[in-house]
Structure formats: structure tokens, C-alpha cells
N, C-alpha and C positions, 0 to 999 in steps of 0.2 A: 498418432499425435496426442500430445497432452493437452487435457482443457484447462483452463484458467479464468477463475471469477475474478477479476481484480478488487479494488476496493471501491472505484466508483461501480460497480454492478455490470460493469462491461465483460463480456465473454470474448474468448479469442484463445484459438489452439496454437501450439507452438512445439516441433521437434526439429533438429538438425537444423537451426537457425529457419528455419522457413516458418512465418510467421501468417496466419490466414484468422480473420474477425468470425466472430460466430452471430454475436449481437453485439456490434461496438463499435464506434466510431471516434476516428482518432487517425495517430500516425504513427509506421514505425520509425523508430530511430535504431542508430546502431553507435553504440558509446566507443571510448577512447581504448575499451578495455574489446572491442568487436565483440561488443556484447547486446544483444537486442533487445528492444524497450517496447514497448505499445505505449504512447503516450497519447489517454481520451481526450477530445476536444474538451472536454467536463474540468479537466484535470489540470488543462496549464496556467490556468491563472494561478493557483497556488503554486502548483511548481515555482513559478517564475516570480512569486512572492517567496519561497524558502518555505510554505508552510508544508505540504507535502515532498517530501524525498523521494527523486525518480527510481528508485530502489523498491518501490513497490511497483514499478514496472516493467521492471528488467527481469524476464523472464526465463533465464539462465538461471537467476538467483532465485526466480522463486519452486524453480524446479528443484536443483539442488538441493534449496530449503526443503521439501516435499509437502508444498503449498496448494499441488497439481490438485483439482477435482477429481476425487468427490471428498477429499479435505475438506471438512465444513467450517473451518473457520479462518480466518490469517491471524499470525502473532504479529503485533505491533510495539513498538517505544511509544511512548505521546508526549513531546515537554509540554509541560503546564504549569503556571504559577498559581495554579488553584485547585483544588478537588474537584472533581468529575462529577456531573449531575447523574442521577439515572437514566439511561439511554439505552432503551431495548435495542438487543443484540449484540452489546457492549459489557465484557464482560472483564473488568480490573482483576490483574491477580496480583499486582504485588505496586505499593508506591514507596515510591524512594526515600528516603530523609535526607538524605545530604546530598542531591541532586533534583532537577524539577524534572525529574522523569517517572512516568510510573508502565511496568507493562500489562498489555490486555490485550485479549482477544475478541475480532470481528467477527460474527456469525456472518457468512457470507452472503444468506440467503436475507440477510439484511442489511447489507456493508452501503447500499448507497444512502440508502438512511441517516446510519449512524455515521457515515463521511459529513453529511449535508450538518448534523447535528452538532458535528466536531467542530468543523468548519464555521461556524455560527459563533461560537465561543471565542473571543477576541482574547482569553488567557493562553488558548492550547495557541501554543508557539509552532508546533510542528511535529508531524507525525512522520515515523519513520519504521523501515521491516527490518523486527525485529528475525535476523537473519543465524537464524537456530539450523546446522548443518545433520540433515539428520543422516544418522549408520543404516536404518533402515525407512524405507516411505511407512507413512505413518498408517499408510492402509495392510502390512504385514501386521497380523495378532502374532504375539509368542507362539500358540497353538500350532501355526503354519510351520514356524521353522525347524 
């Protein structure tokens, strides 16, 4: 089974749709597309405000993505009508001009942090996975293949 940090800090393995918590608590869901979610108790008020996107829960996708542990970080979107404060474990690579998105990466081993930080910020509109398909898991070096 594959492990997964999510972005509130919750762990939970997942292969062949079977979905088992490691440290986390919450609920599976299973979307329109029969695709499985872990959704943290931590996590639904935002959802259910639009500011987090259940797409960081959906664990088909973030496998796919090869987001699986020991990936150390998640790639995110963030709309924001503002510049981003410094926020350890947060780390911006690119903002947009002609959109209020910029994307960045979550150190995992810091992600409920830097959730709790985002979340604070009444400009960030909504954070969403930034859903990057990779050819190979990002844990393959060139050297390997």
C-alpha cells in the first residue's frame, strides 16, 4: 500500500481503492468519478467554504501525481489577491501576472502548519493540487533507469 501525508498532516495508506488511516481522522468518500477521497475532520470546513479543493484528497490523484511518501513535498495552486508572507515550509516557485494564482510547494513534514497559516490569510481564496502527471514516480533517479 501507498502512504500519504495529506496537506492537513493526516497519514492514511491507500492501493486498489482500499483505503486504511494510519494517523488520521476523517472520512472516506468515493466521488462521481469512483474515485476515493479521505476527507479530515480538520479539513471540511474549508472544503465546504470552496477554500480547499477535495482534489487534495483524492487519492487516485495523488498517486497518479506521484505525491505517494516519502515524496517530500505536495505541489499546490494558491489563488491569492496578495503576496504570500514567509511561511516555513512553503515554498513559492512561480506567481502569476495575469491570474491570482501562484504555484508552490508544501514541505510535508510541515504541511499542517503551513495549511493552518494559509488558511489564516482571509486573501488566499483557495488552495488547490497542483496535479502534475508524472512518466515516472519521482522517487526513480535517472541513474536507476
Amino acid at each position: 500500500m501507498s502512504q500519504f501525508t495529506l496537506i492537513t498532516g493526516d497519514i492514511v495508506s491507500y492501493d486498489s481503492n482500499q483505503v486504511a488511516t494510519i494517523n488520521a481522522i476523517g472520512e472516506i468518500k468515493i466521488n462521481r468519478f469512483a474515485e476515493p477521497l479521505f476527507i479530515p475532520d480538520s479539513a471540511k470546513a474549508a472544503i465546504e467554504l470552496g477554500r480547499l479543493d477535495d482534489n487534495l484528497f483524492n487519492l487516485k490523484k495523488l498517486l497518479r501525481s506521484g505525491y505517494a511518501d516519502p515524496c517530500p513535498t505536495t505541489r499546490v495552486l494558491i489563488e491569492t489577491t496578495e503576496p504570500l508572507p514567509d511561511i516555513k515550509g512553503l515554498l513559492i516557485k512561480r506567481r502569476f501576472s495575469i491570474i491570482d494564482f501562484c504555484s508552490a510547494e508544501i514541505e510535508k513534514s510541515h504541511s499542517k502548519a503551513v495549511l493552518d497559516a494559509l488558511l489564516e490569510l482571509e486573501y488566499v481564496q483557495q488552495i488547490q493540487l497542483d496535479e502534475v502527471m508524472q512518466l515516472q514516480p519521482p522517487s526513480i533517479q535517472k541513474s536507476q533507469i
